[in-house]
Backbone as CSV, one residue per row, in Angstrom:
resi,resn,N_x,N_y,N_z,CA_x,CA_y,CA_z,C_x,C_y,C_z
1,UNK,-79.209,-231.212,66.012,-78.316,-230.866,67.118,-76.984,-231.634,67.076
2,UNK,-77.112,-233.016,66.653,-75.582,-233.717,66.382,-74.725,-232.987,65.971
3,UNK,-75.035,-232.290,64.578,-74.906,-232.034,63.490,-74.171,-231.040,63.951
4,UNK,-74.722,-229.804,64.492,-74.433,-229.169,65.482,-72.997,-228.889,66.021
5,UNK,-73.281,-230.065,66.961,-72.372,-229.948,68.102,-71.063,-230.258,67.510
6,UNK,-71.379,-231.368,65.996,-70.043,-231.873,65.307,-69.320,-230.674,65.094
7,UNK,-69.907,-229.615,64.097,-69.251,-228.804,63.476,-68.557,-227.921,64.260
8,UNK,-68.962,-227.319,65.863,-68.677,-226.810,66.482,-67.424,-227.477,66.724
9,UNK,-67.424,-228.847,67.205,-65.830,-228.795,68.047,-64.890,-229.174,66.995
10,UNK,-65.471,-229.308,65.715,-64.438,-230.041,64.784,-63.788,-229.083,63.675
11,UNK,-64.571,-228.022,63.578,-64.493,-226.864,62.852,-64.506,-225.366,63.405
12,UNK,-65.569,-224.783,63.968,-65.715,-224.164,64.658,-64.901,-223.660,65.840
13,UNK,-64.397,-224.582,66.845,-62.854,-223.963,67.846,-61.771,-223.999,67.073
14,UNK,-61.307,-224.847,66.373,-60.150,-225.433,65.459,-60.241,-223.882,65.049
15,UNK,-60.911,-223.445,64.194,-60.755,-222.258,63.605,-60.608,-220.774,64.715
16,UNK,-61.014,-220.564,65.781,-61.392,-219.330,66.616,-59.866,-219.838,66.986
17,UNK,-59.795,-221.322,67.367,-58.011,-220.877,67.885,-56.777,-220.974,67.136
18,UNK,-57.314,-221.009,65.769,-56.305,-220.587,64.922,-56.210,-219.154,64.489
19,UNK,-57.525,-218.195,64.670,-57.684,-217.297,64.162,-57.112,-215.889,66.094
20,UNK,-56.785,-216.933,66.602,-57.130,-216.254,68.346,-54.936,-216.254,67.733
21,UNK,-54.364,-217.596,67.692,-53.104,-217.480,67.426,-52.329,-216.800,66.532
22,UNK,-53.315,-216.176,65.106,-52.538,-215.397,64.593,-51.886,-213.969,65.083
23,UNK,-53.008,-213.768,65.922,-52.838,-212.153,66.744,-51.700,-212.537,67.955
24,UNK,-51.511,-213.658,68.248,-50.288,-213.975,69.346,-49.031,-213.752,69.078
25,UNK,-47.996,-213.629,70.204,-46.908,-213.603,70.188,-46.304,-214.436,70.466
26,UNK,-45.816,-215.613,69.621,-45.219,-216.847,69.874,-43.851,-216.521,70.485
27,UNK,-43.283,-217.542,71.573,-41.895,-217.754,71.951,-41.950,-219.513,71.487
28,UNK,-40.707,-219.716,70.103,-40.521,-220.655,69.518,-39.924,-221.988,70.415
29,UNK,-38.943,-221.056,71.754,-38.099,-221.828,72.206,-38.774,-222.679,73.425
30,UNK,-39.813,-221.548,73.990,-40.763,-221.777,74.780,-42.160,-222.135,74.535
31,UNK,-42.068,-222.080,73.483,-43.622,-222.440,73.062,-45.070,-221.673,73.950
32,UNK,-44.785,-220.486,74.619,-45.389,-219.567,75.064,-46.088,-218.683,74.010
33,UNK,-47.830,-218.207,74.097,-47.776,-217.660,73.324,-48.550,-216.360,74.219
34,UNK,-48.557,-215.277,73.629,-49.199,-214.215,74.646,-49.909,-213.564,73.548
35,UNK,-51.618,-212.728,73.485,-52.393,-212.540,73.123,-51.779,-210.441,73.127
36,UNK,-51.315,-210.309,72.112,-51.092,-209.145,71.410,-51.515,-208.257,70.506
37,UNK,-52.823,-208.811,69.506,-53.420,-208.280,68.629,-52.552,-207.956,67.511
38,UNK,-51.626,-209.137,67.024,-50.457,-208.518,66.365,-51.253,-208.545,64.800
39,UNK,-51.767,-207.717,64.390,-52.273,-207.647,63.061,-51.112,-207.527,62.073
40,UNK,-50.041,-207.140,62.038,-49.032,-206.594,61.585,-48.558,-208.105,60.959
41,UNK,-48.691,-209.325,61.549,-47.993,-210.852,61.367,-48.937,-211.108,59.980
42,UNK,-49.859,-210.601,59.898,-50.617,-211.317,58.506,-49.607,-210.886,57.222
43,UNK,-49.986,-209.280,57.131,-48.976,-208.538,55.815,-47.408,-209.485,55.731
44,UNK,-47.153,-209.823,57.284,-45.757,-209.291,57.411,-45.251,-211.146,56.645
45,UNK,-46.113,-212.282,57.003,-45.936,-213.202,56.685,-46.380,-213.204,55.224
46,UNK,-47.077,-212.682,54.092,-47.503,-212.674,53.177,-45.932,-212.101,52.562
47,UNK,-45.386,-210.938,52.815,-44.772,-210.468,51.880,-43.347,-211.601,52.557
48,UNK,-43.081,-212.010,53.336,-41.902,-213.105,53.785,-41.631,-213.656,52.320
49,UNK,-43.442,-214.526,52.198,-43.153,-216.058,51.821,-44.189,-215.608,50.501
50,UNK,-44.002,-214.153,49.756,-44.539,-213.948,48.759,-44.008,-214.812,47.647
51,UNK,-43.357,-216.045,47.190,-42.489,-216.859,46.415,-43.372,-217.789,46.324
52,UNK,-43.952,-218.207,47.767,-44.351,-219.465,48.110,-45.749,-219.390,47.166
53,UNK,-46.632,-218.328,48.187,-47.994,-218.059,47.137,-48.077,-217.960,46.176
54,UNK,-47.147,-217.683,45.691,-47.037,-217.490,43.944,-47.046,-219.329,43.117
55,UNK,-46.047,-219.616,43.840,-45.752,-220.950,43.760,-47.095,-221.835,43.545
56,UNK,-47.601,-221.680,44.584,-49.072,-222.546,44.929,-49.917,-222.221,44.208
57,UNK,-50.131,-220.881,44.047,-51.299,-220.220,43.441,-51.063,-221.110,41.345
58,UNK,-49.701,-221.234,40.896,-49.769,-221.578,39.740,-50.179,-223.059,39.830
59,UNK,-48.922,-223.519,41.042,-49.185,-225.373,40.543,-50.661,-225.214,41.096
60,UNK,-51.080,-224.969,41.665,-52.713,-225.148,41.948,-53.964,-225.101,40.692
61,UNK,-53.498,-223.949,40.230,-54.080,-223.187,39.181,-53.762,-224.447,37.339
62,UNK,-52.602,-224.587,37.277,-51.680,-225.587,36.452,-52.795,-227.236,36.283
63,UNK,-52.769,-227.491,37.894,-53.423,-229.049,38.049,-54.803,-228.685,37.702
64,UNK,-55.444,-227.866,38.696,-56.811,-227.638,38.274,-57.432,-227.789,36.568
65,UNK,-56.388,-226.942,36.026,-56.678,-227.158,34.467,-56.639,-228.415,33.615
66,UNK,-55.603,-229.080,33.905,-54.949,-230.387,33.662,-56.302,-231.187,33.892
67,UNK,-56.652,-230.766,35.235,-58.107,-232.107,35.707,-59.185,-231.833,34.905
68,UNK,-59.388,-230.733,34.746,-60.396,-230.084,33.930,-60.837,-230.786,32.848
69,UNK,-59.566,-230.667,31.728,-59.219,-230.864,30.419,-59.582,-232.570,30.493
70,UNK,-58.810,-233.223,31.156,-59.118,-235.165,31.482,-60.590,-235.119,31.556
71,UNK,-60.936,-234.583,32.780,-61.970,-235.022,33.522,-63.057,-235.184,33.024
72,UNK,-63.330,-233.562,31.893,-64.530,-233.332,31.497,-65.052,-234.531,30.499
73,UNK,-64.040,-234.954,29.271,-64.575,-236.085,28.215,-65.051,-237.279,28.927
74,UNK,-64.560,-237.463,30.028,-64.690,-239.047,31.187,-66.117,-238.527,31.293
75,UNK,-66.147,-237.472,32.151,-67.776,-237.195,32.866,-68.690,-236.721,31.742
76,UNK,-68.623,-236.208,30.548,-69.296,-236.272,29.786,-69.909,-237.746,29.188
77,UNK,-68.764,-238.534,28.807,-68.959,-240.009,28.197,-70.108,-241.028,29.288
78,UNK,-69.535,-240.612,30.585,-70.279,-241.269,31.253,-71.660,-240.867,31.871
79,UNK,-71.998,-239.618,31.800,-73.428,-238.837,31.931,-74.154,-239.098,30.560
80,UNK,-73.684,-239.692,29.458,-74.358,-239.358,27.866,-74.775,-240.927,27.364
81,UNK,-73.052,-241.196,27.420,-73.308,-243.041,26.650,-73.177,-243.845,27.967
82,UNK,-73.156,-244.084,29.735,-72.749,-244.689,30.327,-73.973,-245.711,31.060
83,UNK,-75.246,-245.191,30.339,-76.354,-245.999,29.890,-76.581,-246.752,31.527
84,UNK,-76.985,-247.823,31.696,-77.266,-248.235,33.376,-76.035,-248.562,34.345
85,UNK,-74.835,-248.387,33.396,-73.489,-249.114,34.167,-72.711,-247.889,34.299
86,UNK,-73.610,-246.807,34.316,-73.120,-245.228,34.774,-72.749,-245.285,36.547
87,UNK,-73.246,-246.334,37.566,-72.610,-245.833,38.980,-71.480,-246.675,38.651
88,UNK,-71.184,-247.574,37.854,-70.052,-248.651,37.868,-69.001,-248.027,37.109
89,UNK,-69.179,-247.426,35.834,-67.405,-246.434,35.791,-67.740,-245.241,36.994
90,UNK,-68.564,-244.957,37.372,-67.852,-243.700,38.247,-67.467,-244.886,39.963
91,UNK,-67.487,-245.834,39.760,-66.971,-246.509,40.971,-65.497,-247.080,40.652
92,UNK,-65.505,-247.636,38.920,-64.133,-247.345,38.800,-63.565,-246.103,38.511
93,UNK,-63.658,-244.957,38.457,-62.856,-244.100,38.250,-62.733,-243.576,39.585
94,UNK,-63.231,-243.855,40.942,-62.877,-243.642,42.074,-62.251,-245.181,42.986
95,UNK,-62.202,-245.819,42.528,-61.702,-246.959,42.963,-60.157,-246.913,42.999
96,UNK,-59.389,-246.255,42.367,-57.763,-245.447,42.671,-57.884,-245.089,44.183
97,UNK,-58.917,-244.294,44.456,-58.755,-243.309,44.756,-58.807,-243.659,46.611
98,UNK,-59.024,-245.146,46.790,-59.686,-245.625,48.028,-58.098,-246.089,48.452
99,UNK,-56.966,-245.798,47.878,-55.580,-246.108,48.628,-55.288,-244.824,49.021
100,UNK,-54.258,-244.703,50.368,-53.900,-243.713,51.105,-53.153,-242.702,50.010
101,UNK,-53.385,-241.602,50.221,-53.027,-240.175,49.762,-51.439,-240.138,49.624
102,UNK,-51.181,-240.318,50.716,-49.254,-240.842,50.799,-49.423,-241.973,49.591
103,UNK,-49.765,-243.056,49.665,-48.565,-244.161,49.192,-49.154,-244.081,47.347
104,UNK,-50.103,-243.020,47.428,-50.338,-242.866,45.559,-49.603,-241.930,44.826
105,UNK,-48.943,-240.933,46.229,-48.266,-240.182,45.565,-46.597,-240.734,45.275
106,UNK,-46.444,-241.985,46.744,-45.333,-242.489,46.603,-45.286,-243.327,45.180
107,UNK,-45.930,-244.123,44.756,-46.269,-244.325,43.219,-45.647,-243.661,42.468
108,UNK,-46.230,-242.230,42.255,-46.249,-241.354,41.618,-44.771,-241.261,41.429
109,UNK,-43.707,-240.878,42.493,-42.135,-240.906,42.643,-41.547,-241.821,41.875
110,UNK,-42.316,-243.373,42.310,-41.517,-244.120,41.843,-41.667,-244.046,39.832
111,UNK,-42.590,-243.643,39.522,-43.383,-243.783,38.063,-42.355,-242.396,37.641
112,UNK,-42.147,-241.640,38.199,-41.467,-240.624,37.514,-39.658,-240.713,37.958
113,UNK,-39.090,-241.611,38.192,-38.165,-241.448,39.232,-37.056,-242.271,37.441
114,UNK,-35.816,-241.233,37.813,-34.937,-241.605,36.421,-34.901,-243.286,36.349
115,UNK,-35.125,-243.725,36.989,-35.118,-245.724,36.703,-36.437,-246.115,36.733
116,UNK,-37.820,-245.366,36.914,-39.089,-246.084,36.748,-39.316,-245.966,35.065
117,UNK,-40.312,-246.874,34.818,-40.607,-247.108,33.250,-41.010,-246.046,32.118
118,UNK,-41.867,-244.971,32.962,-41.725,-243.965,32.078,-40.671,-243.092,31.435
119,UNK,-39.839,-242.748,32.026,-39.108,-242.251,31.693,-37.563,-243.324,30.972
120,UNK,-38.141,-244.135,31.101,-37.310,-245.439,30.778,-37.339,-245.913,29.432
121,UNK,-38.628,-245.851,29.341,-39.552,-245.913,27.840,-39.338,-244.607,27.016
122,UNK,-39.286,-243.956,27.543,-38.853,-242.383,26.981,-37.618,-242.273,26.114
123,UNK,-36.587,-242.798,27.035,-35.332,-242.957,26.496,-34.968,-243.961,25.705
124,UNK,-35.331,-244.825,26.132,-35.189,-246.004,24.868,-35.989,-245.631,23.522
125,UNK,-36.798,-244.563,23.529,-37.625,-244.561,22.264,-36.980,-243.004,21.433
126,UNK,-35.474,-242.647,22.387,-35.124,-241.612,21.981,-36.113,-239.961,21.914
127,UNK,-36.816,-239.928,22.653,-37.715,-238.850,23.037,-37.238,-238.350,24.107
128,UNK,-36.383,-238.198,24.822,-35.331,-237.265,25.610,-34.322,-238.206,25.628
129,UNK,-33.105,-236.991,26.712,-31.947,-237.478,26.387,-31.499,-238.238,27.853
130,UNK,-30.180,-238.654,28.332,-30.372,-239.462,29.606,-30.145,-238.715,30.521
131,UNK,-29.710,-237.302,30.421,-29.704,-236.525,31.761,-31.543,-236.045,32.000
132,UNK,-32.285,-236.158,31.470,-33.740,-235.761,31.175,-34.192,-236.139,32.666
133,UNK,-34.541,-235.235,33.613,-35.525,-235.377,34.830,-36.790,-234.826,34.609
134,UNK,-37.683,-235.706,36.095,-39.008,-234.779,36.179,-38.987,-234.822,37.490
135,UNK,-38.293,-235.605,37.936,-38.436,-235.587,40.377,-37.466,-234.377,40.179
136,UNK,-37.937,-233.598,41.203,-37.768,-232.780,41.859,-38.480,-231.130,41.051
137,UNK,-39.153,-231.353,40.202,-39.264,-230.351,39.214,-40.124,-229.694,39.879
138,UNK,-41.191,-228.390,39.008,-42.586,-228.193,39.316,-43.392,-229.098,38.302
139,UNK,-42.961,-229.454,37.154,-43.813,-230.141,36.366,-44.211,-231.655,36.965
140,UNK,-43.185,-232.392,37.519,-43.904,-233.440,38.898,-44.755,-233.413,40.062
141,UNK,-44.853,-231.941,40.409,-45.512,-231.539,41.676,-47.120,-231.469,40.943
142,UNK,-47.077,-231.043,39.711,-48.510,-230.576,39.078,-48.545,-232.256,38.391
143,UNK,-47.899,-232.710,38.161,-48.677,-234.330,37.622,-49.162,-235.161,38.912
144,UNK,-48.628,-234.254,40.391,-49.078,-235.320,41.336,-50.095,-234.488,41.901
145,UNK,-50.642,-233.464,42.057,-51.634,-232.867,42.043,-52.404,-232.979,41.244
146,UNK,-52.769,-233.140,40.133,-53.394,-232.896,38.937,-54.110,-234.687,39.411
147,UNK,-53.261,-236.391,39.404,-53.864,-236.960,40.121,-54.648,-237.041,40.681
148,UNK,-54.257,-236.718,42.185,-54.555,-237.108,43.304,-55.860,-236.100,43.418
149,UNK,-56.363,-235.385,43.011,-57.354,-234.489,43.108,-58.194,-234.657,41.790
150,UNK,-58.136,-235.383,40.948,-58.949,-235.986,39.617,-60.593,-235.928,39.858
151,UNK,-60.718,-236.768,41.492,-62.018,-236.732,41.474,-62.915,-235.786,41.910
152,UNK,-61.861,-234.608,42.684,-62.553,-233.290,42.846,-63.072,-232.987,41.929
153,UNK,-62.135,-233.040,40.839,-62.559,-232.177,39.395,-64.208,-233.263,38.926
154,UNK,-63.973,-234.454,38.586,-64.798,-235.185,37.747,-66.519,-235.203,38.630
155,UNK,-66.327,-235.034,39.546,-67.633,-235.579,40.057,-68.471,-234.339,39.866
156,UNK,-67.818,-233.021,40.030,-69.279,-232.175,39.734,-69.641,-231.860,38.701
157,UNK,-68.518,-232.198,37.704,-68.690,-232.074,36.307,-69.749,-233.264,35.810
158,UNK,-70.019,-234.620,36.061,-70.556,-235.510,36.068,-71.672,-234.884,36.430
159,UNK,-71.990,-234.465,37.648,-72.960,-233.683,38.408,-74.096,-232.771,37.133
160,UNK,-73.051,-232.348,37.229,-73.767,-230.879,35.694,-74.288,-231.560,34.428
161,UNK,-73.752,-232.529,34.161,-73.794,-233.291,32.752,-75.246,-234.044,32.971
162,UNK,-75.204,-234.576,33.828,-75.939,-235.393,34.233,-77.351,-234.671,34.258
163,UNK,-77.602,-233.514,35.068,-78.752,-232.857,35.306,-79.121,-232.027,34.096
164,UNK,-78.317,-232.322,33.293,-79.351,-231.694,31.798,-80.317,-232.059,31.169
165,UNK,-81.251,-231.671,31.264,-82.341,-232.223,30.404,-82.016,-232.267,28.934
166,UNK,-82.526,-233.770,28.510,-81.648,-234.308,27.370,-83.253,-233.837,26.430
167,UNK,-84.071,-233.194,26.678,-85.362,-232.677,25.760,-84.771,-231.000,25.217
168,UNK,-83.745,-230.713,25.857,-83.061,-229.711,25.310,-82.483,-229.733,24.146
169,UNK,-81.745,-231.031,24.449,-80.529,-231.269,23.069,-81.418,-231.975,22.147
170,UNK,-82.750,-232.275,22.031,-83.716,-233.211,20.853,-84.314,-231.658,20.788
171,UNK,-84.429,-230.777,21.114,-85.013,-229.530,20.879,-83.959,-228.829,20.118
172,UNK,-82.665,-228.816,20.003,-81.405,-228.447,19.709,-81.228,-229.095,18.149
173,UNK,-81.307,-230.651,18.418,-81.363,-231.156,16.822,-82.646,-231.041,16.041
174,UNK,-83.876,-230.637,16.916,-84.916,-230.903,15.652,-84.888,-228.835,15.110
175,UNK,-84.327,-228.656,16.016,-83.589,-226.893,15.189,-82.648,-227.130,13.967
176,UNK,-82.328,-227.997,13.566,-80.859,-228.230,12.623,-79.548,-228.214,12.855
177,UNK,-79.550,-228.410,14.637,-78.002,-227.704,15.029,-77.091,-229.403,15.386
178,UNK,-76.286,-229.032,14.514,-75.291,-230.150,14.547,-74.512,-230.711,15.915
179,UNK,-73.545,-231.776,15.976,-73.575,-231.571,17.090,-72.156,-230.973,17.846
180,UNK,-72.070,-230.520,17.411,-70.813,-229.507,17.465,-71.503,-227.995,17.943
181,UNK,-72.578,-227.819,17.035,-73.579,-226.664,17.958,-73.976,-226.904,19.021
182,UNK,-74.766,-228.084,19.435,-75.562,-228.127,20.389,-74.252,-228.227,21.654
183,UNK,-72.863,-228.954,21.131,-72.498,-229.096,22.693,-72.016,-227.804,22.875
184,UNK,-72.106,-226.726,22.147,-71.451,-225.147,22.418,-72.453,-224.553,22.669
185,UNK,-73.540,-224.644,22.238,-74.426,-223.983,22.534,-75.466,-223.750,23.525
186,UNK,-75.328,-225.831,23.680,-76.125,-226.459,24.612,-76.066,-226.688,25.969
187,UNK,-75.073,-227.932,25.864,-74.576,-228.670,26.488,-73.174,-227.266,27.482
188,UNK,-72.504,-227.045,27.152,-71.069,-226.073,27.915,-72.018,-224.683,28.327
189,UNK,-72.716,-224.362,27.766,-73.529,-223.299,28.673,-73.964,-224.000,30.046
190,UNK,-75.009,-225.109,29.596,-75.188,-225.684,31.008,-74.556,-226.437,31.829
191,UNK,-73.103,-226.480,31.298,-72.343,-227.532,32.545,-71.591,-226.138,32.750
192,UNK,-71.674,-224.940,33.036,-70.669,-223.983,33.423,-70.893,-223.939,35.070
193,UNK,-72.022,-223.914,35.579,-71.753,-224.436,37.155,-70.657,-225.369,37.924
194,UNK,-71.033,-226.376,36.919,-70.305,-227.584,37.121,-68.787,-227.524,36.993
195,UNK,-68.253,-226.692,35.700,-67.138,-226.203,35.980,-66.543,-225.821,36.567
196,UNK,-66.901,-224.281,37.164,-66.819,-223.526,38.416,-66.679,-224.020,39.404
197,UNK,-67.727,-224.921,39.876,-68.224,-225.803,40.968,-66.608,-227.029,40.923
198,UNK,-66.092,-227.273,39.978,-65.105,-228.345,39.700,-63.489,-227.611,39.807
199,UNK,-63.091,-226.674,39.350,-62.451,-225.408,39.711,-61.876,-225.010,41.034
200,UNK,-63.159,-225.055,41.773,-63.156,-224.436,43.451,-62.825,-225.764,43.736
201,UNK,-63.275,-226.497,44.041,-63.213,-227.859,44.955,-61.846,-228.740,44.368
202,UNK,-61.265,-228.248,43.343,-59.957,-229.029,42.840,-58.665,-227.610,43.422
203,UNK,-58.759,-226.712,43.033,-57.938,-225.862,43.233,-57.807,-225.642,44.575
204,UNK,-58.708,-225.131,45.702,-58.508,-224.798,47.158,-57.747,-226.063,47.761
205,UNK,-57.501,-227.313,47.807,-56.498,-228.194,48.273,-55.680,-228.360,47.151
206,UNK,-55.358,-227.913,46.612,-54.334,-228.190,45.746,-53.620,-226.720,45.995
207,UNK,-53.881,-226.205,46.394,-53.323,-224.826,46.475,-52.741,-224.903,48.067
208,UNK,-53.570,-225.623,48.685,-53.109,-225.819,50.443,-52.153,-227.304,50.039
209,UNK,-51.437,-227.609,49.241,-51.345,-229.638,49.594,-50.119,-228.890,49.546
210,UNK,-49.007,-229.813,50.482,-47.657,-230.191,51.145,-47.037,-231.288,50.490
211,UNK,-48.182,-232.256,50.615,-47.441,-233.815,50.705,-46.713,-233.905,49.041
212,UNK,-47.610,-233.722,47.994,-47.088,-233.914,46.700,-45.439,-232.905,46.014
213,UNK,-45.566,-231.559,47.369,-44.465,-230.809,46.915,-44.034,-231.432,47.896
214,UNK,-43.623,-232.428,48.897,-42.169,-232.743,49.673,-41.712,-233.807,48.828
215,UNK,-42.600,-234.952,48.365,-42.144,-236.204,47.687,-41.994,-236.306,46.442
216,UNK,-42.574,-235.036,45.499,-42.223,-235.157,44.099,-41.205,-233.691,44.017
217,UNK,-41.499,-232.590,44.208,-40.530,-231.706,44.139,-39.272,-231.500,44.699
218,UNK,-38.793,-230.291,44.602,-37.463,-230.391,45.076,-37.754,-228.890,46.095
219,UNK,-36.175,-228.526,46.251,-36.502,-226.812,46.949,-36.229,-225.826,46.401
220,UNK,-36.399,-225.825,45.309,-36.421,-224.713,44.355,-38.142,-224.403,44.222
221,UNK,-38.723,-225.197,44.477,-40.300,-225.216,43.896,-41.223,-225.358,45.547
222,UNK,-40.850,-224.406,46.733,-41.780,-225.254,47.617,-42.813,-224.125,47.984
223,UNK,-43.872,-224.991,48.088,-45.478,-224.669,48.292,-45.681,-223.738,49.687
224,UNK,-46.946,-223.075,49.613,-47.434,-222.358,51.209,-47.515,-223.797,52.074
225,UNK,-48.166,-224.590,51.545,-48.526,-225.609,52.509,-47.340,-226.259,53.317
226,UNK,-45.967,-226.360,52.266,-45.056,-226.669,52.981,-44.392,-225.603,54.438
227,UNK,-44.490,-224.529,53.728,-44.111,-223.611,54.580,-44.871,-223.724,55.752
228,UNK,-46.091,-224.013,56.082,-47.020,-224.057,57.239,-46.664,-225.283,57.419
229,UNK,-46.125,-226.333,57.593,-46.446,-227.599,58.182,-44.957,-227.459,58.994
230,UNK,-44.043,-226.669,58.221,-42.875,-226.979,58.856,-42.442,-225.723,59.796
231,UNK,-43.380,-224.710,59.556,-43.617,-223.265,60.770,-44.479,-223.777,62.002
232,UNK,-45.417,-224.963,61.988,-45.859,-225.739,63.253,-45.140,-226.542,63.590
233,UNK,-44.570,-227.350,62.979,-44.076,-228.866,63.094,-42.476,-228.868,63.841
234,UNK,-41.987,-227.780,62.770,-40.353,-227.628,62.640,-39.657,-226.582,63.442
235,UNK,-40.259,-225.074,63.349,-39.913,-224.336,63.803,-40.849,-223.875,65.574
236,UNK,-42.063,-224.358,65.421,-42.636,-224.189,66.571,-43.440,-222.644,66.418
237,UNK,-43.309,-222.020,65.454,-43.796,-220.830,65.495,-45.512,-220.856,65.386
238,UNK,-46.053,-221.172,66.442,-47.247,-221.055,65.989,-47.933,-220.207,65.998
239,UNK,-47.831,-218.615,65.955,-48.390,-217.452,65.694,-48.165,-217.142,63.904
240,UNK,-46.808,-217.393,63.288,-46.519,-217.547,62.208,-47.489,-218.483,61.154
241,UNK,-47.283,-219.765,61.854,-48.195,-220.786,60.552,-49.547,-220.038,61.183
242,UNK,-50.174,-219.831,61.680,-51.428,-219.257,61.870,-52.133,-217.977,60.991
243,UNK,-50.749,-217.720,61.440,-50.959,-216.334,59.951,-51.268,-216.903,58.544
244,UNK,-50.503,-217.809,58.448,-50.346,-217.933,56.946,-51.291,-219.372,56.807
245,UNK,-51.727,-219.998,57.915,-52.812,-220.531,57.557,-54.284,-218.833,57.186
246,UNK,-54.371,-218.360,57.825,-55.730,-217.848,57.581,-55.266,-216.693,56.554
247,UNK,-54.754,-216.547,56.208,-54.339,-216.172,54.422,-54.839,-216.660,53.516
248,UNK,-54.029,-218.402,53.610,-54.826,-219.558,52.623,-56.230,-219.436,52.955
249,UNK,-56.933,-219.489,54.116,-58.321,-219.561,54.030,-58.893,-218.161,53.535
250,UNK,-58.016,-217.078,53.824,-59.049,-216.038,53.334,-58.886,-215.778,51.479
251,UNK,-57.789,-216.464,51.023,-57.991,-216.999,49.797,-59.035,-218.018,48.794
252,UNK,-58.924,-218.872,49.977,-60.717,-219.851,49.486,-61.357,-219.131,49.643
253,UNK,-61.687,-218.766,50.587,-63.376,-218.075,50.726,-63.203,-217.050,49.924
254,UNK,-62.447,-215.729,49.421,-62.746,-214.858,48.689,-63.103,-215.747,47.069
255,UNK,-62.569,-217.031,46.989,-63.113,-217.540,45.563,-64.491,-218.352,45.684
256,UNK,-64.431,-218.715,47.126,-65.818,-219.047,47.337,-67.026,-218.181,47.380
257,UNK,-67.016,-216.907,47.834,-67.321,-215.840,47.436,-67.639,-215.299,45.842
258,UNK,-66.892,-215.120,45.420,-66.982,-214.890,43.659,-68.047,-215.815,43.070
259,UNK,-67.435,-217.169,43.674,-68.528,-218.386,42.739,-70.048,-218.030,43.295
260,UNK,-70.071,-217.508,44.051,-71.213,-218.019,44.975,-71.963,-216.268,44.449
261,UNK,-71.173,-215.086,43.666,-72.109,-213.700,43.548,-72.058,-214.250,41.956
262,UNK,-71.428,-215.213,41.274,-71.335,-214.755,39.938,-72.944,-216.248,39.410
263,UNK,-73.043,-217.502,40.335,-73.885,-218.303,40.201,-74.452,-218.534,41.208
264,UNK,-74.405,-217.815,42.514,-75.382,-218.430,43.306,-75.255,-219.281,44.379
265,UNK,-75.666,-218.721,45.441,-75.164,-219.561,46.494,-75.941,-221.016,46.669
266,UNK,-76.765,-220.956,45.886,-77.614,-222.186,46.013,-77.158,-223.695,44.943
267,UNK,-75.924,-222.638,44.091,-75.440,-223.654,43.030,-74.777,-224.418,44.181
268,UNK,-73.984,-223.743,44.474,-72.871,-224.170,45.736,-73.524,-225.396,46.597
269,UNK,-74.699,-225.405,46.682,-74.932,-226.804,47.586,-75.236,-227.918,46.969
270,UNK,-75.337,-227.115,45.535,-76.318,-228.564,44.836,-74.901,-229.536,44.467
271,UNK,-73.501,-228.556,44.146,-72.921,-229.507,43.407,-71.546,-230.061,44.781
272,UNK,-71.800,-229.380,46.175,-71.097,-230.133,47.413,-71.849,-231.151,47.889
């Protein structure tokens, strides 16, 4: 019943009165809203800020891969060779991760910013030239996403690696299969949950995040999420961000959906 009552007021209204405000008729100046059934605000905000989704949908799509590609050799190494001191790298590889969301991405600015060392080191080693940026780009927005969401990706992949029965892969070599077979054959068949499962849970906030496109990008490159923080925040329209919040959500769930007809809704709990 806790349990319950949590989800209800913390999830549950949050959502009915976001989903009650999209059908409203906001007055911005007045902050009045009147109950209209305006179905027409969903399409009508989709095709507005059709730039934006596009936007999100790649850097989302961009980082996700990026984490993927890192993540998997870490969570492999440490599900295979990480032997009894396996909770201790996955405590350092989340131990980043226990500083505020803001001030890692502020990092991030300063690490990419034309006077921080990377790009400092860059130039002195003659590997670009001195007008050479990355603040304000999209390729900064996806190195600070790709970050800050690392451990979305790594932990269910860890997850998958982990729950393989290792009498598979001694069943795999006493077949003759090298090990270049067994991890194609073996091993990536059975971490494909884990993938999926790593995919969804890295991409759906990375596809909703704001903060990394205000402080690393510029406005040539801005996100849905930005657009909604500053349609509540800025403009007052709250029939508008409502819309285009339950867009973004009916975007997760239709991929939450997919994962959940193509493996199973029961994968879905093992690896949340």
């Amino acid at each position: 019943m806790p349990a319950v009552v949590w989800l209800v007021l913390l999830f549950v209204v949050p959502l009915v009165i976001m989903l009650s405000l999209s059908l409203k008729t906001c007055n911005p100046a007045s902050g009045a809203c009147t109950m209209t059934w305006n179905w027409g605000e969903l399409p009508r905000q989709v095709n507005l800020y059709r730039t934006e989704f596009f936007t999100s949908l790649e850097y989302g799509a961009a980082a996700t891969i990026v984490d993927l590609v890192l993540s998997f050799p870490i969570a492999y190494w440490i599900a295979f060779y990480g032997g009894r001191k396996k909770n201790f790298f996955l405590m350092m590889l989340l131990v980043p991760f226990f500083v505020s969301f803001v001030i890692r991405t502020l990092v991030w600015e300063f690490i990419l910013s034309p006077s921080g060392f990377f790009l400092t080191f860059l130039r002195h080693a003659h590997l670009v030239n001195a007008n050479f940026h990355v603040l304000g780009t999209g390729s900064a927005v996806i190195a600070g996403l790709a970050y800050n969401y690392l451990p979305f990706t790594a932990l269910p992949l860890y997850v998958a690696l982990e729950r393989i029965d290792r009498r598979v892969l001694e069943a795999a070599y006493d077949l003759y299969a090298s090990r270049r077979q067994a991890f194609m054959r073996v091993i990536l068949p059975l971490s494909i949950p884990g993938i999926f499962a790593a995919f969804l849970l890295t991409f759906i906030p990375a596809f909703g995040d704001y903060v990394n496109q205000q402080i690393l990008g510029g406005t040539s490159s801005t996100m849905i999420g930005t657009v909604i923080q500053n349609t509540f925040l800025v403009t007052g329209d709250y029939a508008a961000g409502s819309a285009l919040s339950v867009v973004v959500l009916v975007i997760s769930l239709v991929g939450i959906w997919l994962y959940s007809r193509v493996l199973g809704s029961r994968s879905i709990e093992e690896y949340l």
